[in-house]
N, C-alpha and C positions, 0 to 999 in steps of 0.2 A: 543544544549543548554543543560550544563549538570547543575545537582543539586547543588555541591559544586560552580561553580560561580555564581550560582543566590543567591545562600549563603553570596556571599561576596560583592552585590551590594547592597550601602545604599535605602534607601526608595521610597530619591527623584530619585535613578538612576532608579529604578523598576518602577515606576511610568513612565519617559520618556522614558523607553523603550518598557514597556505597551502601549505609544500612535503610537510604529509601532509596534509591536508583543503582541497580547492581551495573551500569553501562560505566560507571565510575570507578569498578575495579578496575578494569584494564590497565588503568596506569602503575596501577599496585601489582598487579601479573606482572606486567612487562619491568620493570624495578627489580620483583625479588624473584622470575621464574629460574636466572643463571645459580642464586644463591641455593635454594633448593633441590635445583638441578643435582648438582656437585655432593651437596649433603644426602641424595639417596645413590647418588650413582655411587658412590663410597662403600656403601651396602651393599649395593644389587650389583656392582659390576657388570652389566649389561647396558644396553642405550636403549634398544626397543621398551624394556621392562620400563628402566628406569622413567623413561616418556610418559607410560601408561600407570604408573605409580604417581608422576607429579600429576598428571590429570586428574587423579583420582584427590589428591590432595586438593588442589587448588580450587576443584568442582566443590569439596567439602568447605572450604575455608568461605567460598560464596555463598554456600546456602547456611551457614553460621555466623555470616559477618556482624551479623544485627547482636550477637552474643558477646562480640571482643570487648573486652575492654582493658585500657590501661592499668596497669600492675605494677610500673617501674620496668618493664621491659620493652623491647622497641616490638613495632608488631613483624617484623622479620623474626621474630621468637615464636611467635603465635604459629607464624604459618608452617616455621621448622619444626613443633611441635608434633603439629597435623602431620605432617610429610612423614615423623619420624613413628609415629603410630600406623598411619596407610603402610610404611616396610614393614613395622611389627605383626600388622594384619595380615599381608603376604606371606613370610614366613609360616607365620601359622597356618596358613590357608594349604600353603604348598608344601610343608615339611622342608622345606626348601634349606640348604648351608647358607651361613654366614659370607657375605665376602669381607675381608682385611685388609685393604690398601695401606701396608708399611712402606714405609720408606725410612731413611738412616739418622732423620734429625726426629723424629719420634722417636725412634727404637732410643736414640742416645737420652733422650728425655725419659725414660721407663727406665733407661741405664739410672739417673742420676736419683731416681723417686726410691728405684728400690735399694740405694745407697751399696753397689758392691765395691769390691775392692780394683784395682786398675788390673791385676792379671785375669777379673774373671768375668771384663765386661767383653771380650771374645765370645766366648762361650754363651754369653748370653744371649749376645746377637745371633746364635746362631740357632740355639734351641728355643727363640721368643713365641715363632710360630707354633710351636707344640705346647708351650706354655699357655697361649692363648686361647688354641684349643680345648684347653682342659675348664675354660670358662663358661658359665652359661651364659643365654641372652642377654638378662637382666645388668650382670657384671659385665658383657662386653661393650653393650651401649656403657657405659660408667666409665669404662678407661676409652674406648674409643672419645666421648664427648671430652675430658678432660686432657688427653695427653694426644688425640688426633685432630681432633679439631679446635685445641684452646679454647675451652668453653672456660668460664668459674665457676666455684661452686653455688653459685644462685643464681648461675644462665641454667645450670646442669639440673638443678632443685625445679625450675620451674618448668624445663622441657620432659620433666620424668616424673613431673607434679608430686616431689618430695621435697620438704625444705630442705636449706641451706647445709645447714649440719648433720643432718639425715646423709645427703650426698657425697660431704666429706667423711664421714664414716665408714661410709660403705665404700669408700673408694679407696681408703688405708687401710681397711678390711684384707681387701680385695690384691692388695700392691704387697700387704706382710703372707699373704696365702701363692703367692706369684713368686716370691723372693723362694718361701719355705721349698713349693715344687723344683724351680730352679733349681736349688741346692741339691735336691734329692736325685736331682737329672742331670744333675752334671757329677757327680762320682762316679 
């Protein structure tokens, strides 16, 4: 196996030939390790964890490869999948807190979802973090995946293995129960 033709095999060929020769992932680590990097460190907020959580993912994603199959999603879904189960694992394992990475062009986008008025999108930004607190797991991956990472709702159905409408339900659910608290929290 030289370098120059793993060079010239498209994605989907690395991939099936990944499910008899695992030396043909490498090119598929080395592709999406920066993208799931970022999508647990978002969570874990640390770099050592974060390392030892993608390890743990990517080790999983090899000894499953022979399982993937296409769906209509690209396989950078598959493996963000995986990664995003390996933190669900952790949490649980450790009782461990959530970490939040906001920033002002989210926050304004959770401004516009939960439709306030312009004097009370102050106040919003500034009680969002307690608001978000008041969420469980399940709801936070839901509005993280949609309004932090721009997913849609059937990137979001398929990395939380709920259909499409499932996801958007529960994530209006979840944005009318955010609005309600807010209200309650800012009188």
């Amino acid at each position: 196996m030289n370098t120059t033709s793993i060079n010239n095999l498209t994605e989907n060929e690395l991939i099936e030939k990944a499910k008899e020769d695992l030396r043909f992932f490498r090119p598929l680590y080395e592709k999406y390790y920066e993208q799931v990097f970022r999508i647990v460190y978002a969570r874990l907020g640390d770099v050592p964890l974060t390392g030892e959580v993608c390890s743990e993912a990517f080790a999983k994603a090899m000894v499953n490869i022979k399982r993937f199959e296409y769906k209509g999603f690209p396989f950078s879904a598959w493996l963000v999948r995986i990664a995003i189960n390996c933190c669900h694992d952790y949490f649980r394992a450790s009782k461990a807190q959530r970490t939040i990475a906001l920033d002002n062009y989210v926050m304004h986008d959770l401004v516009f979802e939960v439709e306030l008025d312009d004097r009370e999108k102050d106040i919003w930004l500034a009680i969002l973090p307690e608001v978000l607190r008041q969420l469980n797991p399940q709801e936070l991956e839901l509005i993280e995946l949609r309004f932090f990472e721009g997913k849609s709702f059937s990137e979001i159905g398929y990395l939380l293995g709920i259909t499409e409408g499932n996801a958007k339900t529960k994530t209006y659910r979840i944005l009318k129960r955010m609005k309600s608290h807010f209200k309650t929290s800012a009188r």
